[in-house]
RODREN-758211 format. One record per residue: x, y, z of N, C-alpha, C, CB in turn. Coordinates in steps of 0.1 Angstrom, whole numbers, padded with zeros to 4 digits, always signed. Each point is the difference from the previous one (the first is absolute). Glycine has a CB too. Layout:
XYZXYZXYZXYZ...
//
This chain:
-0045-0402-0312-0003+0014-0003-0013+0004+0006+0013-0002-0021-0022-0006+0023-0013+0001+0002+0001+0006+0015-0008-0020-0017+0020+0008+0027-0003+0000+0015+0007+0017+0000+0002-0031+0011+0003+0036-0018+0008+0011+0003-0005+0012-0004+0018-0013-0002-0031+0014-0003-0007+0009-0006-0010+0000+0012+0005-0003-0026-0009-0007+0028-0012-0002+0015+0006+0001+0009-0014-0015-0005+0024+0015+0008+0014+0005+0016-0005+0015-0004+0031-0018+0002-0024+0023-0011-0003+0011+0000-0012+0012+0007+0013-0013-0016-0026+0005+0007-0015+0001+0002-0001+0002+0013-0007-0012-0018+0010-0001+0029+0002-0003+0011+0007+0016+0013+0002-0028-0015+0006+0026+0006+0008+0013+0008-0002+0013-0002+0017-0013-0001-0025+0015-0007-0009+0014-0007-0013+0000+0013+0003-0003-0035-0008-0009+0033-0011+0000+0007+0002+0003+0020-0007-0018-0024+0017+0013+0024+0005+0005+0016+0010+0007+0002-0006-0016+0006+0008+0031-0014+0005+0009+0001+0011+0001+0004-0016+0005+0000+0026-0018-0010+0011-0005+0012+0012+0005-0014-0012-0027+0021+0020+0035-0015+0013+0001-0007+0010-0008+0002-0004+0020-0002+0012-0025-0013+0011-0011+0002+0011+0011-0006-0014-0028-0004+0027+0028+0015+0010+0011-0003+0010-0015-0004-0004+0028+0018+0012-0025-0028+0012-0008-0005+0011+0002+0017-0002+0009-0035+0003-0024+0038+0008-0004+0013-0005+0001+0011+0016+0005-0010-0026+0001+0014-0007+0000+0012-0017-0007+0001+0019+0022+0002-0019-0019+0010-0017-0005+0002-0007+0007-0006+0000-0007+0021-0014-0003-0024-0011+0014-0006-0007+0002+0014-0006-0006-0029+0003+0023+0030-0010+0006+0008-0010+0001-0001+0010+0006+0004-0023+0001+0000-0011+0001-0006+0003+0016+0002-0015-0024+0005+0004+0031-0016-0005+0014+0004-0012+0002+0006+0012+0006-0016-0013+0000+0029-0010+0008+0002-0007+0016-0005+0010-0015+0015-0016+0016-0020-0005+0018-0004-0011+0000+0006+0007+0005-0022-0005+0009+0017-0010+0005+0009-0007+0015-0008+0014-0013+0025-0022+0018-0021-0004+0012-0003+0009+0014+0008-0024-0015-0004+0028+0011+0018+0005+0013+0002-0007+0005+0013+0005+0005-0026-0016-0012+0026-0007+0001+0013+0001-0005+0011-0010+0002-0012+0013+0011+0021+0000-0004+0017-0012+0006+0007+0026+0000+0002-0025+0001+0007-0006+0005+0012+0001+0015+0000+0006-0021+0013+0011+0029-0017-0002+0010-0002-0003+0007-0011+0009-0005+0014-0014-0001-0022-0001+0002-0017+0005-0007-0008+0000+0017+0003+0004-0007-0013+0004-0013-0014+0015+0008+0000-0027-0008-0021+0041-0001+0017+0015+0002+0007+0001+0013-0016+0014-0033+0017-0008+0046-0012+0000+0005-0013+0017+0005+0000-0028+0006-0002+0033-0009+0010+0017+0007-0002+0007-0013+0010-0004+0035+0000+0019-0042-0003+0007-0008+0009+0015+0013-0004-0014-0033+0000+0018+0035+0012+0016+0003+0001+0007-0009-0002-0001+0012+0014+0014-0008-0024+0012-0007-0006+0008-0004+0010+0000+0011-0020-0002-0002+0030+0014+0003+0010-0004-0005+0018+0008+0026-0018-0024-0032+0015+0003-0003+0013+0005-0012+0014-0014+0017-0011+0020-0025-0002+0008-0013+0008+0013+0008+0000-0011-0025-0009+0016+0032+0005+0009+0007+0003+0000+0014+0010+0006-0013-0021-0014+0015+0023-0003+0011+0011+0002-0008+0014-0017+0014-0015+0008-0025+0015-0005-0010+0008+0018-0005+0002-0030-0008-0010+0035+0006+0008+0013-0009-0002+0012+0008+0002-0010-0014-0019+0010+0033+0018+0007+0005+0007-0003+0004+0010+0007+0001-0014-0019-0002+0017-0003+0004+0018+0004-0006+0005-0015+0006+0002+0008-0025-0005+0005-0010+0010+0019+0005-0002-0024-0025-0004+0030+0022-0002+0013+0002+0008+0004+0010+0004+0006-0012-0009-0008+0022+0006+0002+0010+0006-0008+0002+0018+0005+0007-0029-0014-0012+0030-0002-0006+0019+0007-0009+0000-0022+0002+0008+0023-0015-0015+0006-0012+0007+0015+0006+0000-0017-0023-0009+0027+0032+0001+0014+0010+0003-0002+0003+0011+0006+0011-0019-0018+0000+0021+0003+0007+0016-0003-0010+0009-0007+0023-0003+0001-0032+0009+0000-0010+0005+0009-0002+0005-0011-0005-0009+0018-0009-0003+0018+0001+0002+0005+0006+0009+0002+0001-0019-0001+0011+0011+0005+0013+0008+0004+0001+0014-0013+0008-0015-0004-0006+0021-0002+0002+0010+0004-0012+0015-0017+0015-0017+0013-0027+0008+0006-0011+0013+0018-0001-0006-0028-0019+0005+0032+0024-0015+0016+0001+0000+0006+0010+0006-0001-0009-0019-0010+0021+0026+0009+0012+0007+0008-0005+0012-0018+0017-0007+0011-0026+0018+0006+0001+0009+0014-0008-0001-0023+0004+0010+0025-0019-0016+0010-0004-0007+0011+0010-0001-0015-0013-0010+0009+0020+0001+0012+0010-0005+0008+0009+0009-0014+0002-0019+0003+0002+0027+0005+0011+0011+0007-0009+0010-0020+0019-0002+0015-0030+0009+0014-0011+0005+0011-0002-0003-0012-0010+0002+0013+0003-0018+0011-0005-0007+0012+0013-0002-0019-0018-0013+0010+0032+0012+0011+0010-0008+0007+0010+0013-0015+0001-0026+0007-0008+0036+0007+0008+0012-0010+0013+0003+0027-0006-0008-0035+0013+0006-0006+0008-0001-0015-0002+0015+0012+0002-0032-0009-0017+0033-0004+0001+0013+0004+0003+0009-0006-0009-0006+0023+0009+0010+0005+0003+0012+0002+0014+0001+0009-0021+0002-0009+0029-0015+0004+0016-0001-0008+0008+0004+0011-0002-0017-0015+0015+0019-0008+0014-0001-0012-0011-0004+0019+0026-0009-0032-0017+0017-0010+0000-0007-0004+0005-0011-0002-0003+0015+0005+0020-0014+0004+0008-0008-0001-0008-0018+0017+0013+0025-0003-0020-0026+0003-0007-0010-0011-0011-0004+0023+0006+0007-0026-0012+0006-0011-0013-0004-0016+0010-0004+0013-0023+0021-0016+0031-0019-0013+0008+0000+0003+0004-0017-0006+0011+0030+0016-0001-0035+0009-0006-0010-0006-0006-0012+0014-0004+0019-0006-0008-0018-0001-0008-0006-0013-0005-0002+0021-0002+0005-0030-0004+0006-0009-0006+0000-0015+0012-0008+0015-0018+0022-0012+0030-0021-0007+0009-0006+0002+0006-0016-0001+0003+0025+0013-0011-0030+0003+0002-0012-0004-0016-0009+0020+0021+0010-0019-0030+0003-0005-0011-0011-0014-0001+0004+0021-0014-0003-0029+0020+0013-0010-0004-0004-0011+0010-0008+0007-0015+0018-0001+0027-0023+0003+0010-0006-0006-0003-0016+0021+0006+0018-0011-0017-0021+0001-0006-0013-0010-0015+0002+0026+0013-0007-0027-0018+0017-0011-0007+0000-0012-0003-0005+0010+0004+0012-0014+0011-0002-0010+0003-0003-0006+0007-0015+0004-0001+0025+0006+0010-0023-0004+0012-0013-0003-0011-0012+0019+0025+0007-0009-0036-0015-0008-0003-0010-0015-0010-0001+0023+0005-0006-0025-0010+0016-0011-0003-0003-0014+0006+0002+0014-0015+0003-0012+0027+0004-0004+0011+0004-0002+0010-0013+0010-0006+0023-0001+0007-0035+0002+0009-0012-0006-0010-0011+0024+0015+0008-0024-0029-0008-0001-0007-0005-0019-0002+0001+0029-0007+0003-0036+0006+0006-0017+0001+0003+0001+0015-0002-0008-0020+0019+0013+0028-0020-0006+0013-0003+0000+0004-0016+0008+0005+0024+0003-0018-0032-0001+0006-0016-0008-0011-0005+0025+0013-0004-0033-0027+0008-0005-0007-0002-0014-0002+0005+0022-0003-0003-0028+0013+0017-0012-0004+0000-0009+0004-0006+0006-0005+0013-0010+0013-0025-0004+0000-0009-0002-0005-0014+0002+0010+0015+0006-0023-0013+0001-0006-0011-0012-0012-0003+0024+0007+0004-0031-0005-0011-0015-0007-0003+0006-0015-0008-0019+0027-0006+0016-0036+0016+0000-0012-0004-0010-0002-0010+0008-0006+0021-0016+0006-0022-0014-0007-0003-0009+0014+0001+0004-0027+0012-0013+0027-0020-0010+0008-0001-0014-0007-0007+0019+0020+0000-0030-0018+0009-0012-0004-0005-0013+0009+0000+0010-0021+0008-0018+0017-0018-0010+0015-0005-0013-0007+0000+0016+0017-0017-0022-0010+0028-0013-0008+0002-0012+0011-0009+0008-0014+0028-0011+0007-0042-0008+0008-0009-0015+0004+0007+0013-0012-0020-0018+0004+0029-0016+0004+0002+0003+0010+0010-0014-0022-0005+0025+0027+0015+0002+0007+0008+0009+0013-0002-0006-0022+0010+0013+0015-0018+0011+0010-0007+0012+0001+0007-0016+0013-0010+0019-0022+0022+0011+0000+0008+0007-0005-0004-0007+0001+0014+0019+0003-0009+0012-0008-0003+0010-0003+0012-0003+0010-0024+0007-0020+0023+0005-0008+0014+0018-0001-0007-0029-0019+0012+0037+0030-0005+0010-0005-0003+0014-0008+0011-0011+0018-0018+0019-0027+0014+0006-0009+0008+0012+0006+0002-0012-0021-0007+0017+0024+0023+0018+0004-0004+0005-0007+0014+0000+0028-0015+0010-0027+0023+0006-0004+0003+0000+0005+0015+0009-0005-0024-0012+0001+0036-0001+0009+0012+0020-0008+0006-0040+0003+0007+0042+0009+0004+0014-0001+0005+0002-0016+0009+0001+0032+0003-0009-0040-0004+0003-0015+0003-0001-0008-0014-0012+0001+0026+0013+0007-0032+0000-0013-0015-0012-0004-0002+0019-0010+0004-0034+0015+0002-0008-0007-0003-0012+0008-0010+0007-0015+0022-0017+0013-0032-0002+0005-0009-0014+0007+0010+0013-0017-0023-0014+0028+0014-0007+0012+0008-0010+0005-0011+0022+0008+0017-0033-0004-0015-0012+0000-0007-0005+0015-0001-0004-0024+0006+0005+0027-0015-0009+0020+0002-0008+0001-0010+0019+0015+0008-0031-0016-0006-0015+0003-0004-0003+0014-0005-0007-0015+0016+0007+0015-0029-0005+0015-0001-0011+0006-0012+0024+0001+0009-0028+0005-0015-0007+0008-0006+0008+0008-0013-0014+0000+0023+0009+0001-0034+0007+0004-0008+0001+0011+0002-0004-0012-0011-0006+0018+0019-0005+0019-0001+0013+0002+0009-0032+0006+0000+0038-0013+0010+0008+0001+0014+0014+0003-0006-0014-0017+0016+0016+0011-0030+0015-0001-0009+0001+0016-0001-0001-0025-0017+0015+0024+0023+0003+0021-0006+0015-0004-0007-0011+0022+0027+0011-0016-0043+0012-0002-0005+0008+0017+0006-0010-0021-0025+0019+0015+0029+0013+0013-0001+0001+0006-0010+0013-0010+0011-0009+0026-0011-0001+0009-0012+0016-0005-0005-0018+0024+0009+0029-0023-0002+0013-0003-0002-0001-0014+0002+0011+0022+0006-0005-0032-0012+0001-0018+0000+0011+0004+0015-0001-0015-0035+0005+0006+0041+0004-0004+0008+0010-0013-0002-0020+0012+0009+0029-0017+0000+0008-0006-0004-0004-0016+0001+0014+0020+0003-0023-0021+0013-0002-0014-0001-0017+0003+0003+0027-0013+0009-0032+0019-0014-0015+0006+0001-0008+0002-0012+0009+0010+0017-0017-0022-0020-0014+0006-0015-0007+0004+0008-0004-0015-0019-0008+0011+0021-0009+0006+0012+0001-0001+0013-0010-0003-0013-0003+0015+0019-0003-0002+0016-0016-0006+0001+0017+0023+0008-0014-0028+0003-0016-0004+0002+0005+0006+0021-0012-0032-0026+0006+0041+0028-0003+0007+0013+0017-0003+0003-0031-0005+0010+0037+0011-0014+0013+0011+0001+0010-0016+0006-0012+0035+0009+0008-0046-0017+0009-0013-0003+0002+0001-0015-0010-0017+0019+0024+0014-0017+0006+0001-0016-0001-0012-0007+0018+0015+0006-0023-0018-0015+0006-0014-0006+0002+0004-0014-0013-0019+0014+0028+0006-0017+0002-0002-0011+0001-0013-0009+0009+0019+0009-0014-0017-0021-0009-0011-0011+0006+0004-0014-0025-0001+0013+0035-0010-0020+0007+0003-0015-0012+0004-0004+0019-0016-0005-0021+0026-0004-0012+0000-0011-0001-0012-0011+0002+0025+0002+0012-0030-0004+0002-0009-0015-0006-0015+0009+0028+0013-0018-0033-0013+0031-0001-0017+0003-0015+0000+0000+0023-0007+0016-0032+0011-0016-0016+0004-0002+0001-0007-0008-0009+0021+0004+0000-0033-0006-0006-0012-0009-0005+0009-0015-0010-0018+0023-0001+0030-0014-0005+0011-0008+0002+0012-0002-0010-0010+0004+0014+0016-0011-0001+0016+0003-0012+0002+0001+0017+0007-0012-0025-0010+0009-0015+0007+0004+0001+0001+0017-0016-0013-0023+0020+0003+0031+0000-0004+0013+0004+0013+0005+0003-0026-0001+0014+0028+0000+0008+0012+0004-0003+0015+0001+0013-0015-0008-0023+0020-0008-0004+0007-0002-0014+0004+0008+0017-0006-0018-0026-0005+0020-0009+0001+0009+0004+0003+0013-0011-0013-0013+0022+0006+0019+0011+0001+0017-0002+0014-0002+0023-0021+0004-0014+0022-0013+0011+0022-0003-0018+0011+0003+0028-0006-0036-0036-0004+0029-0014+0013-0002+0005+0006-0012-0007+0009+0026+0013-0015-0035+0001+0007-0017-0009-0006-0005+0023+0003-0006-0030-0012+0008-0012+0001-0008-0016+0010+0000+0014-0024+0003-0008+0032+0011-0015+0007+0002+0000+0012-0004-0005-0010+0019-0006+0014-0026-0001+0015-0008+0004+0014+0012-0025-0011-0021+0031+0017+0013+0012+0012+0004-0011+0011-0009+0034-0013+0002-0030+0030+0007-0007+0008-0009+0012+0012+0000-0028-0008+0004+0028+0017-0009+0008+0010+0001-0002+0011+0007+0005-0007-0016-0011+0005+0025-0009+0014+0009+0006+0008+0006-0015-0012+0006+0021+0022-0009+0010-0002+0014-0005+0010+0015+0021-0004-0021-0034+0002+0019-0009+0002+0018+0004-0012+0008-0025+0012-0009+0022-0028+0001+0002-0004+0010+0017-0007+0001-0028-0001+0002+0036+0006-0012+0015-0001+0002+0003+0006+0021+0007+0009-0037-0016+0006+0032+0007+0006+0014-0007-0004+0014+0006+0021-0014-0012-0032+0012-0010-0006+0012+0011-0011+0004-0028+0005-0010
//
């Protein structure tokens, strides 16, 4: 009983979780702190954003080294250009267009957002048209909320849209500081018309 009380002790002490049937891992924590601040929002959705891009390039791809194939195999080589200009302008038509519709309803989707308190920046992470993660530096004062919400649009920061669940903020204090609902408002309306 003894050794199993001190195993225990043991495994407290090196932050090591034991799951029923598998290995134990250790945990790392942390505070939250990077380079670009401290992490204050993660997207639910973006291994899946990530995950329908890639196929949807690696589809057109496909695609594209399967055109000539096709136009051999179906006879469409020996016929009218006419027909082959055609064809080849209808599949690459669809080729292109979804991955093309697909970076346009997704690159404002905020991976990651970080809020650097002594500066007041905030560095948010989204997704550039190679799949690779893209960084935009900004200022709270730079945030302009839309009068009408928008469909894939919370804020602008210099007439870039991004969009951020409100419910995934660790804080609401955090969000509300982002939005500028936390800064005193007056009812003036001199400088409404400015």
């Amino acid at each position: 009983m003894w050794k199993i009380a001190q195993a225990r002790i043991v495994s407290i002490k090196h932050s090591q979780i034991n799951l029923a049937f598998s290995q134990p891992f250790r945990c790392f924590c942390s505070d939250g702190n990077t380079v670009e601040g401290r992490l204050i929002y993660t997207g639910n959705l973006s291994r899946a954003v990530l995950g329908v891009k890639f196929f949807s390039y690696s589809s057109s791809i496909f695609s594209l080294c399967m055109m000539p194939y096709i136009l051999l195999q179906s006879g469409l080589g020996i016929q009218s250009p006419a027909l082959q200009t055609a064809f080849c302008g209808i599949m690459g038509f669809f080729t292109f267009l979804s991955p093309m519709v697909l970076h346009l309803l997704t690159k404002g989707y905020v991976v990651h957002l970080y809020h650097n308190a002594k500066t007041d920046n905030y560095t948010a992470i989204t997704y550039n048209v190679l799949l690779q993660q893209k960084k935009t530096v900004f200022h709270q004062k730079d945030v302009k909320v839309p009068g009408v919400s928008k469909m894939f649009t919370t804020f602008y920061v210099d007439k870039k849209s991004l969009l951020v669940n409100p419910m995934l903020f660790w804080h609401p204090s955090d969000y509300s500081h982002l939005m500028g609902y936390d800064q005193p408002f007056s009812f003036n309306l001199d400088e409404l018309k400015k």
